[in-house]
N, C-alpha and C positions, 0 to 999 in steps of 0.2 A: 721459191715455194718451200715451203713446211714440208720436212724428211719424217716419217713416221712411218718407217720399213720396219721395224721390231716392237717387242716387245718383252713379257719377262712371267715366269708364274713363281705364286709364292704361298707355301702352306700348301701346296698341290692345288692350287687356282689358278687362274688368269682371269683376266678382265677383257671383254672387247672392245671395252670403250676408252683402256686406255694404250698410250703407246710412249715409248721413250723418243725422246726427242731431241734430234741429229743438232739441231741447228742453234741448242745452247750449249754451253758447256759445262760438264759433268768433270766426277772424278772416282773410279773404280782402281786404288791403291794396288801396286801389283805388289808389293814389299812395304812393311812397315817396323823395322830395326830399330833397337834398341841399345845403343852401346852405353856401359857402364864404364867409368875412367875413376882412375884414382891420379889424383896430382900431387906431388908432393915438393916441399918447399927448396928453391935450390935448382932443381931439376929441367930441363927444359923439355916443354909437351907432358904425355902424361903417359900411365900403363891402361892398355886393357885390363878390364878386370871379370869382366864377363856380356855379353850381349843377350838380351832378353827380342823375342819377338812377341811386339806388341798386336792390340786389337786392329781390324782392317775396317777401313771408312769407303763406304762406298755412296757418292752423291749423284743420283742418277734426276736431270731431270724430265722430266713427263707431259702430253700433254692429253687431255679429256675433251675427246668429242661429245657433244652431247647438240641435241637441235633447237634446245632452250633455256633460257635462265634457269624456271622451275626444273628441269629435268638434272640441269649440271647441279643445281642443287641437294635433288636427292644423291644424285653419283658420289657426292662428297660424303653424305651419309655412310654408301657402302664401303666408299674407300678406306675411312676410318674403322668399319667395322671387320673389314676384310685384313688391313695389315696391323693394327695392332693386338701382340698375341702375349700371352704372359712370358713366354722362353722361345729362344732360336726353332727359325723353321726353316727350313727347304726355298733358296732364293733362284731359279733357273733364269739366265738370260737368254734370249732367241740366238744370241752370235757368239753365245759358249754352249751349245747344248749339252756338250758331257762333260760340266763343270757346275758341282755343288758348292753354294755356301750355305753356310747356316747365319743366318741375320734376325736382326728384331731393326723394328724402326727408333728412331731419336728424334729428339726436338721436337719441333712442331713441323706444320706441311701448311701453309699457306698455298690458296689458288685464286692465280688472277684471273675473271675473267674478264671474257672476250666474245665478239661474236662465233657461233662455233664450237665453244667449248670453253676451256681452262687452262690454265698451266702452271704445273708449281714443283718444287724440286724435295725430290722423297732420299731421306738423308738413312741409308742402312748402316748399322755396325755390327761386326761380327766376333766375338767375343774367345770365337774360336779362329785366327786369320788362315787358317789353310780353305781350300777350296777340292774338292772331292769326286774323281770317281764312281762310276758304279763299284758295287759289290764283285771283287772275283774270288774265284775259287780253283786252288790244285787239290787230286787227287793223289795219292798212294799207300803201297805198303807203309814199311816201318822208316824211310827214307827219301826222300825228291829231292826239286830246284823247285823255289819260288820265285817267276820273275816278276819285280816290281816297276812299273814306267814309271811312279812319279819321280818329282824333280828332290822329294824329301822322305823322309823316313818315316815309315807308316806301322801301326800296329794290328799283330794279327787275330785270328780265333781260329787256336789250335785244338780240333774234334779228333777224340781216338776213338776207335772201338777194339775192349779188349776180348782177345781170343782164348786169355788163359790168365789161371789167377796170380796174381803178382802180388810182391809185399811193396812195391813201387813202383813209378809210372816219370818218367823224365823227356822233354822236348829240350831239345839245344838247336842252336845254329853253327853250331862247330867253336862261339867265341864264351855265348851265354847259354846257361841252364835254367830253366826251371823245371821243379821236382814236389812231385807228393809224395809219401812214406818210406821207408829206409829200406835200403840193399839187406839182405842178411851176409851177416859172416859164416866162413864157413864152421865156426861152432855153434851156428844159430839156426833154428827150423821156423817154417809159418805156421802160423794157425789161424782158426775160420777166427773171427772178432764176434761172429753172430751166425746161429745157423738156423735157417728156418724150417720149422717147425709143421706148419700152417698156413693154406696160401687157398681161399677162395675167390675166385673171381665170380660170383653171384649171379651165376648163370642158370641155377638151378636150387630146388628149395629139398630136393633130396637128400637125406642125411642132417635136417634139422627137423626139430620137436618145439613142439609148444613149451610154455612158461609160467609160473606164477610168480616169478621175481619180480615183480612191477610196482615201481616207487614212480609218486606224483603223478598218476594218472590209472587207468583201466585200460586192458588187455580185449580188445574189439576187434572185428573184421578178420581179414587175411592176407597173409605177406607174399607176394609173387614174384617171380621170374620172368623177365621178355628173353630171356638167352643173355642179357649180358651186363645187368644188372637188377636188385631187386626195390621195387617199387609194388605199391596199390592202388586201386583205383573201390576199394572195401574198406574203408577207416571204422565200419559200426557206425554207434552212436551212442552218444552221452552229454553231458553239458560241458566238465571240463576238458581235461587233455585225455585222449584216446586214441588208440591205433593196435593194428597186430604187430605181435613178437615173437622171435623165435630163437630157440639156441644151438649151440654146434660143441662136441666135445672137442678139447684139442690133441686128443690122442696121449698127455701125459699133462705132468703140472711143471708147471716154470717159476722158477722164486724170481731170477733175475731176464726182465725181454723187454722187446721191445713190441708194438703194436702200430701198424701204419693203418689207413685207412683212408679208400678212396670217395668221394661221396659229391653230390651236387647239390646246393639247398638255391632255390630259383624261383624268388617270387616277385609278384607285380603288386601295386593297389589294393587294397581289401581282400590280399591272400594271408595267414600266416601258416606255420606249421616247424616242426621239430621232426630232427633225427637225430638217436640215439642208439651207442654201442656202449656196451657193459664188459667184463674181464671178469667172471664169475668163480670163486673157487668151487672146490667137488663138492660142497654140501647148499651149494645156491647162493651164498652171499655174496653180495658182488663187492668188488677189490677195488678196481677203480673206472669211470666213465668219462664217455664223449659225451657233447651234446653240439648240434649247431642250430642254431631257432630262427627263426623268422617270428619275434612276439609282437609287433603290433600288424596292424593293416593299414594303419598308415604310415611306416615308416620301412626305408628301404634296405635297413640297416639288419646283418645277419648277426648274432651274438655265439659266440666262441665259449664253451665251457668245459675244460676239462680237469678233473677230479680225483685224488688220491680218498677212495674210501666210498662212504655208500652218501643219502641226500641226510639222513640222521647225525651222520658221524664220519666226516672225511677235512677234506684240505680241497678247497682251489686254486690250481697251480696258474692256469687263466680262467678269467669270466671277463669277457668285455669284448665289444666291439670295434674292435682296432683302435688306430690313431682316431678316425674320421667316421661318419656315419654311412660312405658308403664304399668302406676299405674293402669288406666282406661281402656285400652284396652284391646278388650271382654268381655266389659261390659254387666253385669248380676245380677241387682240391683236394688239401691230403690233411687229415687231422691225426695224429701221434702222440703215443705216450709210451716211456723209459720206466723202465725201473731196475738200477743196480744195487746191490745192495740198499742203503737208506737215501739214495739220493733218486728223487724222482725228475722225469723231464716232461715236459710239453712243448708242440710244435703245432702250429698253423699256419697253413701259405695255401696260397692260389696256385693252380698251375696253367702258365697260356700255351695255348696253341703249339708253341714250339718243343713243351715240355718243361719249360722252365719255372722253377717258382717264384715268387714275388706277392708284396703284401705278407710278409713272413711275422710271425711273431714267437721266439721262442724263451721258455722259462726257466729254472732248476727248484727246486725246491729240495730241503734237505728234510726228511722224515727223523730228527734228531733223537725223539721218543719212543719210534720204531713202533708206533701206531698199528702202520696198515704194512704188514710184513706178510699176511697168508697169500702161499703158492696157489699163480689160474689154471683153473683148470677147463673154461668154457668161456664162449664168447656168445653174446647176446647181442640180438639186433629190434631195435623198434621203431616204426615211422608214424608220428602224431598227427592227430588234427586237434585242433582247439574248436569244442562244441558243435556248431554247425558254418563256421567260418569259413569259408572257400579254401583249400589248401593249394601251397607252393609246389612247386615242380622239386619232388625232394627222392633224391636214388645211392642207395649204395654202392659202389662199383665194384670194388676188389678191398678185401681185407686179407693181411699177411700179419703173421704172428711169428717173434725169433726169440728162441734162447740166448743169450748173452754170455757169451765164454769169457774166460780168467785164464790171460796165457804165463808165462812164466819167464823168469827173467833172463834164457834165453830160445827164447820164443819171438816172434818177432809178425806182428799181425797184417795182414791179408789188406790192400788200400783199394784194387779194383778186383772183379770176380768177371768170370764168364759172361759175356753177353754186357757190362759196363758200357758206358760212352762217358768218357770226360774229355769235359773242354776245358780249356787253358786260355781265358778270355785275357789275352792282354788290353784289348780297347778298356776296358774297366774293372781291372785287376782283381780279378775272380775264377776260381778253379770251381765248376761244376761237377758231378756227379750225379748221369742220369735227372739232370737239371737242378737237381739239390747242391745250394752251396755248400761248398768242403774246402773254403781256404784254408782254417785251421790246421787240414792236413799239410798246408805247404813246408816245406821244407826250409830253416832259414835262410841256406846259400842259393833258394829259388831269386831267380830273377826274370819281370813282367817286360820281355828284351825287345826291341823292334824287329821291320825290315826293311833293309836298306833298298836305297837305288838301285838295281840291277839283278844281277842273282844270289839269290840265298839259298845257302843248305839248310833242310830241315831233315832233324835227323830224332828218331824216338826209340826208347828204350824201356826197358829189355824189347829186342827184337821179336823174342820167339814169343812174346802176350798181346802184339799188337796185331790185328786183324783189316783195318784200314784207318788211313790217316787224311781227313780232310783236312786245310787251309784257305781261311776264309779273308780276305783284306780288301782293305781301298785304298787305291792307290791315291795320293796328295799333293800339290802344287800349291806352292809360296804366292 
């Protein structure tokens, strides 16, 4: 009798109609080595010269209940539809339950049938040969043991939070280092790299005034507040672009800052709509501008615009809509613009759920003719509609404005502050900051180290800036 005790999900499915099947035989690779030899004339046998581990082949075969020709017919439909994916997914067997692979199918999948069903042999390859653990996690101070079961050397996600400002930030295992920004000597002091200035979090519209700066459109409606960001549901009316605006003084003027801004632009089908922040010097004219737009209504695509100078007379450092047409779309994010001296910068990314950014796109631009040099002294905000077009889900969240310091040559500048979290992603060699990447900052004698079999010391420094240390891994089997 036909053994169909298991089976297996993949891409976070399973099928109930199919089952792996005892009674042929399969092949789930437990090791697939790769030795390199060098032979040389004379010599008898040969040297190691290095060993590679190769991709893992796994030929499971299957068989498909189904209670009629027609029916196994469609089954075959979903099966195709179900396992072929553009990149590795998630392969779980019934009699490895706490054992990941990551696979894609190969070849082709013939099914014979039969009264009953079908049967045919599903050939996986896993491009990555380890097989995977859940996620674990240690906690502590500036100090633990991580212990790791697999059989092989896994890599981790080293999260700090710092408790105090440091000019560097180092993880070791007692053998390897990695490190962002430099120790100070002791004939060298820190300094802020940026101090802010200006920090609303758009929870309220007190302490902003109206505007007549308004380029490309009319000044309509009113700009509100829910407590925790500013959004309207009053755009006016007019036929082209319109909406309320409003501005904020920044308490002084800054030649050299930076501007972050948090914002959501989120539309559907026959939505579009703009949201727009200004950098206005003390006599109105604006320095330089955001834009994120939603411009058509048929298209899902958001457009990135941001600007050294006014719509008469500037520079655009971006204008475009990402790689793709829907890199930006459902925008939920951070839009920034630099300025040091004559060199300008532009940043846009997404940030998910976790805090992290991605869909990043950032610029330089060098203002060589020193065009747009006048110090801001006001920020503007304004949320569009286009005519009578249904508008997007579009909100401000939080805008921060920084002065940019010039430290001195021995001086020695600030890499995490107060209240920071950086992660030290060895799985894909990336140093975060409060989810912004900052590998740049790494140090060259950094190194993206594993962990091993057994116990590891994780050890972080400076002691007295670190506030907690999580360790995130999965553990891995050959």
């Amino acid at each position: 009798m036909r053994q169909v005790i298991y089976s297996f999900s993949f891409n976070g499915k399973r099928k109930d109609y199919l089952y792996c099947d005892d009674e042929r035989k399969g092949k789930r690779q437990i090791y697939n080595i790769k030795r390199n030899l060098l032979y040389i004339p004379g010599k008898v046998g040969a040297f190691l010269t290095s060993t590679n581990t190769d991709i893992k082949i796994i030929e499971q075969p299957v068989f498909i209940k189904a209670s009629n020709k027609e029916e196994l017919q469609k089954l075959k439909d979903d099966l195709a539809t179900w396992l072929i994916t553009a990149k590795p997914e998630e392969l779980i067997f019934d009699d490895e339950p706490d054992r990941i692979y990551y696979a894609v199918v190969d070849g082709q999948l013939e099914i014979e049938d039969f009264d009953g069903g079908g049967e045919g042999l599903i050939t996986f390859i896993c491009p990555d040969p380890y097989k995977y653990g859940p996620e674990q996690t240690a906690s502590f101070s500036d100090a633990g043991t991580v212990n790791v079961i697999g059989s092989v050397e896994t890599y981790p996600v080293i999260k700090v939070e710092v408790k105090q400002d440091t000019t560097y930030l180092a993880v070791s295992d007692g053998e390897n280092i990695n490190l962002i920004g430099t120790p100070t000597e002791v004939t060298q002091q820190p300094y802020e790299p940026e101090t802010r200035i200006f920090w609303h979090q758009c929870n309220t519209t007190v302490g902003w005034t109206g505007t007549s700066t308004i380029e490309g459109g009319t000044n309509k409606g009113t700009l509100k507040s829910n407590g925790y960001a500013f959004y309207t549901d009053d755009y006016g009316t007019d036929t082209g672009w319109h909406g309320p605006a409003l501005k904020a003084s920044l308490g002084s003027t800054l030649q050299d800052f930076k501007i972050d801004v948090l914002i959501t632009q989120k539309g559907k089908s026959g939505q579009t709509g703009s949201i727009e922040i200004d950098a206005l010097d003390v006599n109105n004219r604006i320095v330089c501008k955001f834009l994120m737009t939603k411009r058509s209504a048929g298209s899902q695509a958001n457009w990135a615009r941001l600007r050294a100078g006014n719509d008469a007379k500037g520079h655009d450092i971006i204008n475009e809509r990402g790689d793709y047409e829907w890199v930006w779309a459902n925008f939920d994010g951070i839009l920034r613009i630099t300025r040091k001296g004559n060199v300008w910068t532009a940043y846009v990314a997404q940030i998910d759920n976790k805090g992290q950014h991605h869909s990043r796109r950032l610029k330089e631009w060098h203002d060589t003719n020193n065009l747009y040099t006048a110090p801001i002294g006001q920020i503007q905000v304004q949320l569009w509609q286009y005519g009578s077009v249904p508008t997007t889900d579009q909100r401000i969240q939080d805008i921060k404005v920084f002065k940019l310091n010039n430290g001195t040559e021995n001086q020695v500048p600030y890499v995490a502050r107060v209240g920071d979290i950086v992660e030290f992603d060895h799985v894909n060699d990336i140093i975060r900051r409060n989810g912004e990447d900052i590998t740049k900052e790494k140090a060259f004698i950094g190194d993206y180290f594993p962990l091993k079999p057994g116990a590891n010391a994780v050890v972080v420094e400076p002691a007295d800036a670190v506030l907690t240390t999580e360790v995130r891994w999965r553990d891995r089997w050959r």
